[in-house]
N, C-alpha and C positions, 0 to 999 in steps of 0.2 A: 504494500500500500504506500502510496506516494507522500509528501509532505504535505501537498493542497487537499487530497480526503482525508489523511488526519484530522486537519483543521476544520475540513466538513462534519466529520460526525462528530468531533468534540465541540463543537459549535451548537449542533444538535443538541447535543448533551445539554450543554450550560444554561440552552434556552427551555430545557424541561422542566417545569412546575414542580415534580414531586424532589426532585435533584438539587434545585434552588430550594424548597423547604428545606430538607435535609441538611444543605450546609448552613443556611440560617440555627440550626438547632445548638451546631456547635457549640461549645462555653468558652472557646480560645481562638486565636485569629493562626494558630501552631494548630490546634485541632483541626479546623476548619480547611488549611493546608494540606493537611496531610489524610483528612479526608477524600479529600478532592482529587489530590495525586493518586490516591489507589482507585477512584472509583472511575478516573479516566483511565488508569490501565487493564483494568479489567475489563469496560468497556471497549475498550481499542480489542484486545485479545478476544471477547466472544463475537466483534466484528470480524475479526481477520477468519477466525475460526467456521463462521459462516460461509466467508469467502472460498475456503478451503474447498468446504463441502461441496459447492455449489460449482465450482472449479471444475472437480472431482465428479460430479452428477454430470455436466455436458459435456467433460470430455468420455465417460464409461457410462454412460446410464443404465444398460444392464448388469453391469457389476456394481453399481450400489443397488439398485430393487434387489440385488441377490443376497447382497451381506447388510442390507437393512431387514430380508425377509428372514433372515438366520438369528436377527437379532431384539426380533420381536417377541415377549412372551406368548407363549398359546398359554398361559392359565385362564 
């Protein structure tokens, strides 16, 4: 992922309602920091992590329906 969608979806991020509460909650401007540092990397990481997949599904699309049908519960 490039520099300018980083800035895309963490831009996304920052302008999200529940994300802005959340750093509002903080009781420190060091909390509220180091909130915000993790919650944009995990954000970035379940983005890329998507990207992967999806990557991964148009270049083989029957080799995922195959190892997502392996890895479905039948309970």
């Amino acid at each position: 992922m490039d520099k300018n969608k980083k800035k895309e979806y963490l831009d996304q991020l920052s302008s999200n309602e529940l994300f802005r509460m959340s750093l509002e909650k903080a009781s420190t401007e060091e909390e509220r920091r180091r909130i915000k540092a993790f919650a944009e990397d995990v954000f970035l990481s379940i983005i890329e992590a998507g990207l992967a997949v999806k990557k991964a599904y148009e270049e083989n699309p029957e080799k995922m329906v195959e190892v997502m049908t392996n890895h479905i519960s039948k309970k």
